[in-house]
N, C-alpha and C positions, 0 to 999 in steps of 0.2 A: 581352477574352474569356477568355484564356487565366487571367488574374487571378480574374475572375467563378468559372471550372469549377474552380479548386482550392479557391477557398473552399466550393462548395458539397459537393465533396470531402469536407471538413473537417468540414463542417457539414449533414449529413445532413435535418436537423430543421429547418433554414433556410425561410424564405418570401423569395420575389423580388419587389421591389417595384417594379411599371413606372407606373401612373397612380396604385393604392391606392385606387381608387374598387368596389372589393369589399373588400380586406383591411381598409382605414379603417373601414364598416360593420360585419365581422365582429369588428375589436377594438370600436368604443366602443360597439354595440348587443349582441353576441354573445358578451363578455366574452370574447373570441378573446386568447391574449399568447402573441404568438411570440417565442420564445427570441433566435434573431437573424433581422436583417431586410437583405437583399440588394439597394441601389436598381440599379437596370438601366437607369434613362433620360438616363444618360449616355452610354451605349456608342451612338456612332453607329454604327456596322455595325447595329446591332437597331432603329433608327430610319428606316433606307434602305431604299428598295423597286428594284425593276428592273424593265425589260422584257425580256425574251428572246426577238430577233425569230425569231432559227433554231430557238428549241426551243416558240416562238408559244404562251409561257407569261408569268406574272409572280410576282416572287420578294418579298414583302412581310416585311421584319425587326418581329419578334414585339412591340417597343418603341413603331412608330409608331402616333401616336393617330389617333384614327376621325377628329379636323377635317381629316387628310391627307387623306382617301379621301375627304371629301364634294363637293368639286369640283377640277376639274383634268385634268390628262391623265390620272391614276390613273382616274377617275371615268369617264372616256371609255372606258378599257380595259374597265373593269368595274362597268357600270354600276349590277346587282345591292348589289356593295357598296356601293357612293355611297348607295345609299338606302335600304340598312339600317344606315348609320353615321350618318346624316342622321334615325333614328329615338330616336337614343341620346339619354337624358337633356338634358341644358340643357347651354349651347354651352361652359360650365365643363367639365360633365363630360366633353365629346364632345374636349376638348384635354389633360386628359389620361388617360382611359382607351385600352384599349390591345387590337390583335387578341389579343397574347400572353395577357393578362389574360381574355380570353373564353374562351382553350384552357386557361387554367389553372386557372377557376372552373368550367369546363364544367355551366355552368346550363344545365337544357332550354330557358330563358328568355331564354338568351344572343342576341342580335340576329345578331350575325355567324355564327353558327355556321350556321342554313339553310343559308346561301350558300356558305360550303364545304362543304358535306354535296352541295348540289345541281354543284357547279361538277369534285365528284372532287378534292377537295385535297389535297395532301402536305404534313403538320407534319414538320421539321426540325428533331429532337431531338440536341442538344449531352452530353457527359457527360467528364470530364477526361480517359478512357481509349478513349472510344467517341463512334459518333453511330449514329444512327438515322433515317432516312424512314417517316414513320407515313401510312399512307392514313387520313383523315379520320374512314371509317367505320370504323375497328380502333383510335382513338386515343381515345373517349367513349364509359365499361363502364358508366355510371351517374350519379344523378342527383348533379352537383360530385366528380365520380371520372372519372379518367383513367387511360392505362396507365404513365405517368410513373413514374420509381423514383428511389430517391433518390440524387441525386446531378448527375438529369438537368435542364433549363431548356429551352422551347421557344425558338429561335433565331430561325427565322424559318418562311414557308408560302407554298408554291407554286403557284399553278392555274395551269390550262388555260386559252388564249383561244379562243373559240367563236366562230363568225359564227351569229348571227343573235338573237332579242330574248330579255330575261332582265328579271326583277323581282323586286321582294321589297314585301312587306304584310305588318301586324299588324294586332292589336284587342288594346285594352287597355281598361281600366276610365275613359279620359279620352282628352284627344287628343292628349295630349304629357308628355313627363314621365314614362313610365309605361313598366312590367315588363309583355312580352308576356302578356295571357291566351290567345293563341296565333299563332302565326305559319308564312308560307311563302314560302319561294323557288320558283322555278320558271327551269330556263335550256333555251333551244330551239338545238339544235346541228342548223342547218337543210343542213351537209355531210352529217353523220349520221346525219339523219332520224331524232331523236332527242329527245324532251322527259324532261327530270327536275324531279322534285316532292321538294323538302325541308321537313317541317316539324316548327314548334318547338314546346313550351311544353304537347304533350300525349302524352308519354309519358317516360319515365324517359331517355332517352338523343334526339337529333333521327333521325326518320324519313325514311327515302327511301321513298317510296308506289313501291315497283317492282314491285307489280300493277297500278296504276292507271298507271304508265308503261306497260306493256308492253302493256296491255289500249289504249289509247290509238293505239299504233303500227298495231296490228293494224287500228284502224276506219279512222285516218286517212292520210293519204301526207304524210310530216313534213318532205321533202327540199324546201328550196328556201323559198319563201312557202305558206302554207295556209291552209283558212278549214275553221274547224270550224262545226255548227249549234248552237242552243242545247240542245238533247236531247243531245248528245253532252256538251258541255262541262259541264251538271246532272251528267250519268252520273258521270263523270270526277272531280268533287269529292265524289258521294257515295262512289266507289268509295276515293279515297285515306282520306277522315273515317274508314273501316271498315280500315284498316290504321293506327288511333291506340289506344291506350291509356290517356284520360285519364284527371285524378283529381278531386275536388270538394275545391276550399283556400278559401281566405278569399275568391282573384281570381275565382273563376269557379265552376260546376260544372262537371263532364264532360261532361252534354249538351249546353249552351250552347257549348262549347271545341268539341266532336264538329263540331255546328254552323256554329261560326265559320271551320273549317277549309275544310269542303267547301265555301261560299262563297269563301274568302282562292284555293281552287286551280280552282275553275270561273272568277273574275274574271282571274287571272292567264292562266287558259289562255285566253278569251277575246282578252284585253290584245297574247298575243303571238301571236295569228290575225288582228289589223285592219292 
């Protein structure tokens, strides 16, 4: 690591290479030529995840690929993730793309990203002089823009463990293989009495619907197990779709995305009421 932070030091203009299933795309379709190229998937510290039973968190190094997280005890922890890294590309891509690589392309599109957006996550930002704890929601200004500076490499990212049900869904233009035409997490912190809605691929940065959270709390009693009605859970995903700002691309239009939302977060909310 300490090897990694002086070169990127040195080399301001550098790109980090952890899977290269974004930077491979942006050079051989996007005429992308970075100056120099930093491989990162040797560093095991950025390939190791942990549990933290006393801080009833878990600590994921920014290197490991999404086939870790699609089953296993990771998977168990957090189940959210398991199945939106179980979403990612063909099982090539899913061995070696990387969480790091989703914070560091921060596509609205990005699969992982709901699920820290929804879970409260801490990126752990390295830099040869400094480091930094970025909350999730202060570390994505825009659409493939970060608050990253140069110099800095995301390390590794921390959540929270929650008791009670969590999921993640997409819609894409097929069933597999495919760049969100939008997506959501949703995680129920049944201590808390507390649902959060994240979602992706319809607006410039991922959304937390925290009107349709808080408007949510007020109808229903979240503490423990709950069963919402179907009028409530309808309400609930048209209210989050009305806190998106989609756009019309090649994948989608805006209304179809508006759409596909409010759906993706009435099912979920349903999902974690049975």
């Amino acid at each position: 690591m300490d090897h990694l932070l002086e070169l990127l030091a040195d080399h301001d203009d550098a790109s980090v290479l952890a899977g290269g299933t974004d930077l491979m795309v942006e050079v051989n379709l996007h005429g992308r030529r970075p100056g120099t190229v930093i491989p990162v998937g040797g560093l095991e510290e950025m390939r190791e995840w942990n549990h933290r039973p006393r801080s009833n968190s878990v600590t994921i190094g920014a290197a490991l690929p999404y086939s870790d997280m699609e089953r296993g005890p990771l998977a168990e922890l957090l189940p959210a993730l398991a199945q939106a890294a179980r979403t990612v590309g063909s099982p090539q891509i899913r061995a070696a793309g990387t969480i790091g690589g989703n914070l560091g392309t921060c596509s609205p599109a990005g699969d992982i990203l709901p699920v820290l957006a929804a879970l409260d996550a801490t990126i752990h930002v390295l830099h040869r002089d400094h480091s930094r704890d970025i909350r999730f929601a202060d570390f994505m200004t825009g659409v493939k823009r970060n608050c990253l500076t140069p110099g800095e490499v995301v390390h590794s990212v921390t959540v929270p463990l929650t008791r009670g049900w969590q999921g993640y869904a997409k819609v894409g233009t097929r069933n597999a293989m495919v760049i969100s035409t939008a997506s959501a997490c949703l995680v129920h912190d049944a201590e808390e009495g507390h649902v959060a809605l994240a979602l992706g691929a319809v607006a410039p940065t991922i959304v937390r619907a925290v009107k349709a959270e808080a408007w949510l709390s007020r109808q229903v009693d979240l503490r423990g197990t709950f069963r919402v009605s179907p009028e409530t859970a309808h309400e609930f995903g048209l209210r989050a779709a009305s806190e998106t700002s989609p756009i019309t691309d090649h994948r989608s239009t805006a209304e179809y995305r508006r759409h596909a939302v409010s759906v993706l977060a009435r099912r979920l909310l349903e999902r974690s009421a049975s």
